[in-house]
N, C-alpha and C positions, 0 to 999 in steps of 0.2 A: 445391744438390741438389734435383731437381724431384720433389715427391710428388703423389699423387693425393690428394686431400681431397672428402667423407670416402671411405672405402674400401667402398664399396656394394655390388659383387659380394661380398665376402669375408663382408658383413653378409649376403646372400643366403642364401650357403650354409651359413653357423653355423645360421642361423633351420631350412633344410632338413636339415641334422644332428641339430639339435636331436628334431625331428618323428619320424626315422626313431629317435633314440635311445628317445624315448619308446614306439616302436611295437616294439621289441625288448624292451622289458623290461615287456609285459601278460602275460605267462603263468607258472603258478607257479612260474619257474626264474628268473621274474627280479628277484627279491627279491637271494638271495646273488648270481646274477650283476650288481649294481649293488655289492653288499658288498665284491663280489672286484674290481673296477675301483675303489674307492675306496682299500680296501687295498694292491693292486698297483700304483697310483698314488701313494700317498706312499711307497711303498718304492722304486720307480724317480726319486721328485723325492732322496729321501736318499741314495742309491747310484749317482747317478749320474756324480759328481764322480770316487769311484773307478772306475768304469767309461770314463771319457775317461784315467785314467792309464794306462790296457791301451797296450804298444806295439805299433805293428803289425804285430811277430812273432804274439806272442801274438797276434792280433785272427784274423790269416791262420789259425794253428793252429789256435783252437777254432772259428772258422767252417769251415773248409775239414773238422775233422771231425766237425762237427757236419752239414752238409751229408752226409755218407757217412754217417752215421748215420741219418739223415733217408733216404737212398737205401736203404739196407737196409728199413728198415720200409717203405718204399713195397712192396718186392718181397713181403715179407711177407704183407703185408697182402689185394695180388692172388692172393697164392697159398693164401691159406688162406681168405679170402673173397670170392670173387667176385660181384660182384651179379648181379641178372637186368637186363639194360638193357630198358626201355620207353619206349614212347610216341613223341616224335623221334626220338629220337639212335638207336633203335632203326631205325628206316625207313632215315632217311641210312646206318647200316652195312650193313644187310640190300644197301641197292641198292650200296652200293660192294663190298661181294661177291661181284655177282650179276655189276657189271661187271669186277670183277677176273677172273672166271672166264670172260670172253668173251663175256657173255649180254649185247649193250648194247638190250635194249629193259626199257618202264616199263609194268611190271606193275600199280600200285595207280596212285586220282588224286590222291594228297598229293602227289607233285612237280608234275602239273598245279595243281593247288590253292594249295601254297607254292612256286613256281617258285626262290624264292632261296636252298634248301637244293641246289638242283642241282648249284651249283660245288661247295658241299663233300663229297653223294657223289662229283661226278668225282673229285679231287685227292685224297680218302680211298684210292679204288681204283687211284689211280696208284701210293699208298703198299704199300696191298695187292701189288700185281703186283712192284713191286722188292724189296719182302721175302723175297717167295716165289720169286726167284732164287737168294736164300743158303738156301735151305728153312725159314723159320718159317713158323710155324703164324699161320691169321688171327687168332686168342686172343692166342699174346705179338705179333704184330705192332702189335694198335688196343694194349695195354697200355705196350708200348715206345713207341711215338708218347707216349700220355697223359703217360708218364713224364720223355721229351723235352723237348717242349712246357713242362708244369708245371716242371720243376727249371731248364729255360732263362728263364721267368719270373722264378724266383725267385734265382737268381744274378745275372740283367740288374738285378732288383730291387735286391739289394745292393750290387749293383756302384754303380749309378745312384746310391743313398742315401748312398755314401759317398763319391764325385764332389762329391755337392751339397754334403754338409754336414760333411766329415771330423771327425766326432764319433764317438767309437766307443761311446758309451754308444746312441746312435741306430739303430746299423747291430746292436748287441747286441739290443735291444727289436724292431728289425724282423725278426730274425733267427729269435727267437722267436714272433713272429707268423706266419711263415710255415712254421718246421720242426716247431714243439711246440705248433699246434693244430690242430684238425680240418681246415682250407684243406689239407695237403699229403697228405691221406691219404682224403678221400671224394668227394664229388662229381668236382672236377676230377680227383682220379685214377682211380677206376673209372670215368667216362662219356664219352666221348671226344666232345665235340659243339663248336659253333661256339664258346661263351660265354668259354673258355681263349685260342685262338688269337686273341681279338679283344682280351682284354687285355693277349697281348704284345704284338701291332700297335700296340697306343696308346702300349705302354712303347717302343718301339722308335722310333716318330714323336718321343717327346718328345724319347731321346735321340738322335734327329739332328738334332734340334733345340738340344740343348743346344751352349750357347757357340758358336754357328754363327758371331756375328760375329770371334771371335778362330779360327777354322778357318785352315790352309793350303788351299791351291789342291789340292792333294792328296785332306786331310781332306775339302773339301768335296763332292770325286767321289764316294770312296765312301759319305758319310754322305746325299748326295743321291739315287743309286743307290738305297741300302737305302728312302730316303723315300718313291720312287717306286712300290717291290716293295711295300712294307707297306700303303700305303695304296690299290694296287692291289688287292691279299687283301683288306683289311681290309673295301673296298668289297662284292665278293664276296660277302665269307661275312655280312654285318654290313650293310644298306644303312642301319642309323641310325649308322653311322659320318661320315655327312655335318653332322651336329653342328657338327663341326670347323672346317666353312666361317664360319659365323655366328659362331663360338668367335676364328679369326682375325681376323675383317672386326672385332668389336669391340676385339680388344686392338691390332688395327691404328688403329684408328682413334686410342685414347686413348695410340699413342706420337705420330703425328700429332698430336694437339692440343697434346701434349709435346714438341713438336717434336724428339721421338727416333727418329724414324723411319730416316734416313739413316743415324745411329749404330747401330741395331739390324740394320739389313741383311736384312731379311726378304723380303724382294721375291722372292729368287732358291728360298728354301724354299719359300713362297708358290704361289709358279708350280708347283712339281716335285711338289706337293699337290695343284694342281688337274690338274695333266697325271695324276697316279696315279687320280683319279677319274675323269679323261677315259677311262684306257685299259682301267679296269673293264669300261664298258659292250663295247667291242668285243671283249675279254677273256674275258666270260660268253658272247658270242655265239660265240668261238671252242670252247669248252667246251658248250655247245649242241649244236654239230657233232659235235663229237669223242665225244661220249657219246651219237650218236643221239639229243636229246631234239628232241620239240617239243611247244610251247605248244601246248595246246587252251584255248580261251575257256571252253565250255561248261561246265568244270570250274573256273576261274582267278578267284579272289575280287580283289576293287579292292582298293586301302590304305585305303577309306573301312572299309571291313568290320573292320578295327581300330578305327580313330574308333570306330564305331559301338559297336563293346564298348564301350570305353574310356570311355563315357559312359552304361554302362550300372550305374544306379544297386543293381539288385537284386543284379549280381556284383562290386560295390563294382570296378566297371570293369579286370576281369580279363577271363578267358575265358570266354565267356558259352555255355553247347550250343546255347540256345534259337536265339541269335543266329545260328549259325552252320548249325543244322538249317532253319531258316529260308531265309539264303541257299540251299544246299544244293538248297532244292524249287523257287528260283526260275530260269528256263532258260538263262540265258547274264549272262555279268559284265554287260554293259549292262544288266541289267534290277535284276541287286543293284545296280549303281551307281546308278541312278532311283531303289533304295527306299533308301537309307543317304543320299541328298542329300534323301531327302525325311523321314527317320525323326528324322537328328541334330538339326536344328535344333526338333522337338518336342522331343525329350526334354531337351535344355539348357531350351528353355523351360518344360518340368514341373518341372523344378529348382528355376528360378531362381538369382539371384547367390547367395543363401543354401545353396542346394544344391551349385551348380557348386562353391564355393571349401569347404564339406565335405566332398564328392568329389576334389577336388584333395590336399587334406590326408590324407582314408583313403590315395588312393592313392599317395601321398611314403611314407606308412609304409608300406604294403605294399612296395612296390617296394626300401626300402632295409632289412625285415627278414630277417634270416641264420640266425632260429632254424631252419627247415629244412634246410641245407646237405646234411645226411646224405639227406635225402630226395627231393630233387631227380633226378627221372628214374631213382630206382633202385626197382624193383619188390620187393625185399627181398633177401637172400642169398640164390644159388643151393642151400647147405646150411650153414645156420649155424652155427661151433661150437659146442660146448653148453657150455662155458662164458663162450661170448655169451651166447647163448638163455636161458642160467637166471640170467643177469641184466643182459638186455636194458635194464630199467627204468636200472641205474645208468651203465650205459654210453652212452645215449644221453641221459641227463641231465648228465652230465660232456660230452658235446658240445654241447649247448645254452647251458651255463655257458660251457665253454671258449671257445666262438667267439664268443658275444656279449659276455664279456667283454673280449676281445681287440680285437672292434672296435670297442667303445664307448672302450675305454682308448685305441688311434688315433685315433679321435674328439676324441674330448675334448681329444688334445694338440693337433690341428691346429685346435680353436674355438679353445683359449686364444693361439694364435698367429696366426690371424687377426683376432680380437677387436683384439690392439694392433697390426698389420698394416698399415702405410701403404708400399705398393709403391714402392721405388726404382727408377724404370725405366731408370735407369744402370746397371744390375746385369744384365747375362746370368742370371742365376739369377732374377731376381726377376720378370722376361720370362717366362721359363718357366713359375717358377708362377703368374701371371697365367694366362698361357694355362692351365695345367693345372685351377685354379679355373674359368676359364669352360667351359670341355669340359666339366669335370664337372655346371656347372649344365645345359647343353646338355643333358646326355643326361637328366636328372631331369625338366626341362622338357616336353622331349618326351613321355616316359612320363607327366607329370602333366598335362599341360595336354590333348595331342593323344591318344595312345597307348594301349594298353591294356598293364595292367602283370601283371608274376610276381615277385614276391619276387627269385630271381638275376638278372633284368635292372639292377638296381642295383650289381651286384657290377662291372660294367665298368669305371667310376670308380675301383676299387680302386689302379690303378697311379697313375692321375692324382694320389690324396690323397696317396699315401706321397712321389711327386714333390714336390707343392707343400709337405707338412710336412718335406721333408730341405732342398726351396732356400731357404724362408723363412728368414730370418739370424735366431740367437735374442738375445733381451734378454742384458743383462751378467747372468753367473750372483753368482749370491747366496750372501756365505756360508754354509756349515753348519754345526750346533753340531756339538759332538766325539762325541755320540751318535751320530750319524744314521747310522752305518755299524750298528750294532746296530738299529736301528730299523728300516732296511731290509730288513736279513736277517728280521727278527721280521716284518714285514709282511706280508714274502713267503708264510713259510712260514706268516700265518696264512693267508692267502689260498686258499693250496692246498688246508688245511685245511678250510675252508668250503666252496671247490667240492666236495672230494671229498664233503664232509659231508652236503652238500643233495644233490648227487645222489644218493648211496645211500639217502639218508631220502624225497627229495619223488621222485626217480625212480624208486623201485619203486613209488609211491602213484599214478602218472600213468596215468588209464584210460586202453591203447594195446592195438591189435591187434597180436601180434608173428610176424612173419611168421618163419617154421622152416626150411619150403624152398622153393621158389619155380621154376619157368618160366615168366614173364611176358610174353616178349619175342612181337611179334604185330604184325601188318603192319593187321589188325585190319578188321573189315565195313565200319566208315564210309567205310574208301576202297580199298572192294570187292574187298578180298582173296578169294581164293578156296579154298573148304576141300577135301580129300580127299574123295572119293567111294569109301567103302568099300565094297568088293561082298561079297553074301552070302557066309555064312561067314568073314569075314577076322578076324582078330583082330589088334588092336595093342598090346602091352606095353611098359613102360619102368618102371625100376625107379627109387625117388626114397629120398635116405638122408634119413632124418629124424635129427636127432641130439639132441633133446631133445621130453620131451611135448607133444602139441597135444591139441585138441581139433576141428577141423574140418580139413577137407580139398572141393575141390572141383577139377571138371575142368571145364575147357570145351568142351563140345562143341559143337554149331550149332543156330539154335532149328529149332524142329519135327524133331531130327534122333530116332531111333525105334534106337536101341543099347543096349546094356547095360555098365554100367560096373564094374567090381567094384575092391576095393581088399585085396590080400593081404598078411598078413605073412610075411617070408620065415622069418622062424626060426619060426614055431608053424604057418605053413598056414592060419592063421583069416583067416576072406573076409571082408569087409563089401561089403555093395550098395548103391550110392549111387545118391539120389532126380533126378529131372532139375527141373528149376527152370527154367522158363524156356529158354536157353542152352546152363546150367551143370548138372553131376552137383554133388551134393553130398552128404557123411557130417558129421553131429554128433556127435562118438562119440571118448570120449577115448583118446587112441594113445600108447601105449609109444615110445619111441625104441628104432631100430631101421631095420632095410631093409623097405623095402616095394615092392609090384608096384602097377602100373595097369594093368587092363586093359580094352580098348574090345572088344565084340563085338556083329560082324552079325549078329544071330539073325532075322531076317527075311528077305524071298524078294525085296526090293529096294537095290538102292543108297541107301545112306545116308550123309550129308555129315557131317563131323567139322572142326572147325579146328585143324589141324596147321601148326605154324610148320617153313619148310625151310629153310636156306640151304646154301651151297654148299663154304666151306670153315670157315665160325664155326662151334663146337660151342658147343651152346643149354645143354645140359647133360651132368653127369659121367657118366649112362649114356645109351646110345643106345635110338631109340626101335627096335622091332624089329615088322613089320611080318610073318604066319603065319611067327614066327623067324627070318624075313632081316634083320640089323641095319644100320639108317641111321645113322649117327654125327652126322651133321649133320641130324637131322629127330627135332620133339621137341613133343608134346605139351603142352596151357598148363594148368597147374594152381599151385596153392594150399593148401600146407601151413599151419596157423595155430596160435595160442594166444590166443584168444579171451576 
């Protein structure tokens, strides 16, 4: 039997596990969320013996309604709170809106600027347009898709984990990770953006990848086919999906040295990988066409202008404004490209080795922390209910628990399985999670070494780990005392016990602004959206449901714009008038729950510019905006309800 000795990748990425764990449990929720991963950890090591005794009737029943279960709440949850989408994922819909409605020109410069968001609004507004022949509405259309997408993940997931490792205590734990914490019901289900479709692409790659050398002539058409399609998208919407290359040329190499090359039969995968990145390129150019886009330079940042974040020490190499307001004033990419070859290699030398490799490490943890998850791209509830809202605090404390518990407790199984991990590369399974370990270091790499990082770019890997901890073969189990069936269940429920605990104690204590009601969604100045030009006289109203007390409110209006903003309540008639700031109108002044009016007025003898978000068939929000009483359904004012 040929092993690898010692196992050095696998040593890699426990060390970078390690880091990210650590970097998920600094904030005051991660005390009991380390309490509930220790707890929930010796109740799954004592309960899991009877959990492999489940047959797989049972296993089918309580997954399959556990799943439906899981799909109910998803629907729920869209329907009684829908976020306001911002920032990206906002632009990418607004313009696959815009194109669904037949309007194919590019209104703002963020697709000149990020040109690789352009395939995914084309193929979003493809989505758009086939929908709206059976008549949905653009709202349940991006929400169906999300719903798609996410639960084909998470079934390919299960499917995949119990393929690898037919343990049902494994497929149980994963099952629960995906349906009974926060992953199945926030970010990736309210935001419809790149970061979902790219981790089934990777799951989808693995599995046509799995057991390829024992495939029929058959299997291997279609399982090459899909290889072709996925890593085509995957290129698309995801250009650090190229990872992958460097991912196989190493694990190629080390069955070569193994002399298991011929055995493993990869050649023909291989190939059908690089032909799906081949076909990317003339692919996005066909989608260029097709969507009317064209490149403008003048507008179009290098990939240095990442580097260049990414090394930037003051945004502990995030997204930097400075960096980017910067480029921005300088006249065409060839000139940013002169200052970021001329800017990086200073600032690594302001560093130094002592800097770079403490840079490297902030940004491992940044990149692989999930306590945000809830907060990723969503600008707050479009009207939250108030029995959210009036305890905000324990609900989103119970999500920070819940999910970094969850993934530190995945974690931690795949260290302890790596740690005694000496890869059989006679094993189709163990091939795979080889590869699935070096992908996953690939893409960390990237973001730590070259990249500039965000918190959910780490989340890509997620398919990759649960692969490599379901193919990994586990040690010989080990007896349990006659307790351990009590011990588990006790564990459990202390576990629960503690999460709910801290969160209701340390999450109402957590200074946080809590957003009420929200229209956040905005195409936005920096990439020179254009506001409404209100002509004297107009008035524009929209009514906003606040469903619990705030204390602030503000509207955006445009700066130097010269309007009057007032703020009614509908049930008493009392006005307030809000001050302009800059931009923004704003009131301080504590508010009832209740219905309330906005209203914008010309009182002036010239046109005055207001920034009004429009689209075409998304409704922004539950009322429309109504413009001297003609009402827009799809055009809606940006404001900010709060609890401050």
């Amino acid at each position: 039997m040929k092993k690898i000795k010692p196992a050095f990748l696998p040593a890699i990425l426990i060390l970078c596990l390690l880091i990210g764990s650590i970097g998920n449990l600094t904030s005051v929720l991660g005390v009991p969320a380390l309490l509930v991963v220790v707890l929930l950890g010796a109740g799954l090591y004592f309960g899991a013996p009877r959990l492999d005794h489940l047959s797989t009737r049972q296993l089918r029943w309580g997954i399959g309604l556990g799943l439906l279960a899981m799909l109910i709440a998803q629907v729920v949850v869209l329907h009684v709170m829908p976020n306001t989408v911002y920032h990206d994922p906002y632009r990418v819909l607004s313009q696959a809106d815009q194109l669904a409605a037949g309007h194919m020109t590019w209104d703002i410069t963020y697709f000149w600027r990020y040109a690789n968001n352009v395939p995914l609004a084309y193929l979003l507004s493809l989505w758009l347009r086939l929908t709206q022949l059976v008549g949905l509405s653009t709202n349940l259309s991006v929400h169906l898709l999300s719903i798609l997408v996410l639960d084909s993940l998470i079934a390919l997931a299960l499917h995949t984990i119990w393929q690898l490792s037919q343990r049902a205590s494994l497929l149980v734990v994963a099952f629960g990770f995906f349906a009974l914490t926060p992953f199945a019901y926030t970010y990736y289900l309210q935001v419809f953006y790149s970061d979902l479709p790219t981790m089934l692409v990777l799951l989808i790659i693995m599995r046509s990848l799995l057991n390829w050398s024992q495939k029929t002539s058959r299997q291997r058409w279609f399982a090459g086919s899909g290889l072709v399609v996925a890593v085509m998208l995957g290129a698309m919407l995801k250009p650090n999906l190229v990872v992958l290359l460097p991912a196989l040329l190493i694990v190629g190499l080390i069955l070569a040295r193994q002399h298991l090359w011929r055995q493993a039969k990869l050649t023909l995968p291989i190939l059908l990988i690089v032909l799906g990145f081949g076909l990317s390129l003339p692919a996005t150019k066909v989608i260029d066409v097709a969507a009317n886009y064209q490149p403008r330079t003048a507008f179009s940042f290098p990939a240095t202008n990442w580097i260049l974040m990414g090394y930037n020490q003051h945004s502990n190499g995030g997204y930097s404004g400075k960096d980017v307001g910067r480029a921005i004033k300088l006249p065409s990419q060839a000139a940013r490209q002169r200052y970021n070859l001329k800017t990086i290699p200073k600032r690594i030398k302001t560093l130094g080795v002592v800097g770079v490799i403490r840079l490297w490490v902030v940004k491992l943890g940044i990149v692989l922390n999930v306590q945000g998850i809830q907060r990723w791209y969503n600008g707050g509830f479009r009207a939250a209910p108030s029995w959210y809202s009036n305890h905000a605090g324990f609900y989103q404390g119970l999500t920070v628990i819940g999910y970094v518990a969850a993934t530190l407790l995945m974690w931690g199984a795949l260290m302890l399985k790596l740690l005694r991990w000496r890869p059989d590369l006679t094993d189709p399974h163990q091939i795979l999670a080889l590869l699935a370990v070096t992908t996953a270091l690939g893409y960390l790499a990237f973001h730590t070494l070259l990249w500039e990082v965000e918190p959910r770019y780490g989340q890509a890997i997620l398919p990759l780990l649960w692969v490599a901890l379901a193919a990994i073969p586990r040690q010989a189990r080990q007896s349990r005392p006659r307790w351990a069936n009590q011990a588990s269940l006790l564990n459990s429920a202390t576990a629960l016990l503690v999460a709910f605990g801290a969160a209701g104690v340390l999450g109402a204590q957590m200074p946080q602004k809590q957003v009420i009601a929200a229209q956040r969604s905005q195409l936005s100045v920096q990439y020179h959206a254009k506001p409404k030009t209100v002509t004297p006289g107009t008035v524009l109203a929209e009514v906003v449901d606040v469903n619990a007390p705030a204390n602030y409110f503000s509207v955006q209006i445009h700066a130097g714009s010269q309007v009057q903003v007032t703020l009614t309540t509908l049930a008493t008639g009392q006005h307030y008038r809000l001050t302009m700031a800059g931009s923004v109108a704003r009131l301080h002044h504590q508010l009832a729950a209740g219905k309330y009016r906005i209203t914008v007025q010309n009182l002036t003898t010239r046109g005055q510019q207001v920034d009004v978000t429009h689209t075409y068939h998304y409704q922004l929000a539950a009322h429309p905006l109504t413009v001297n009483g003609q009402s827009q359904p799809t055009t809606s004012l940006i404001y900010t309800c709060m609890q401050r």
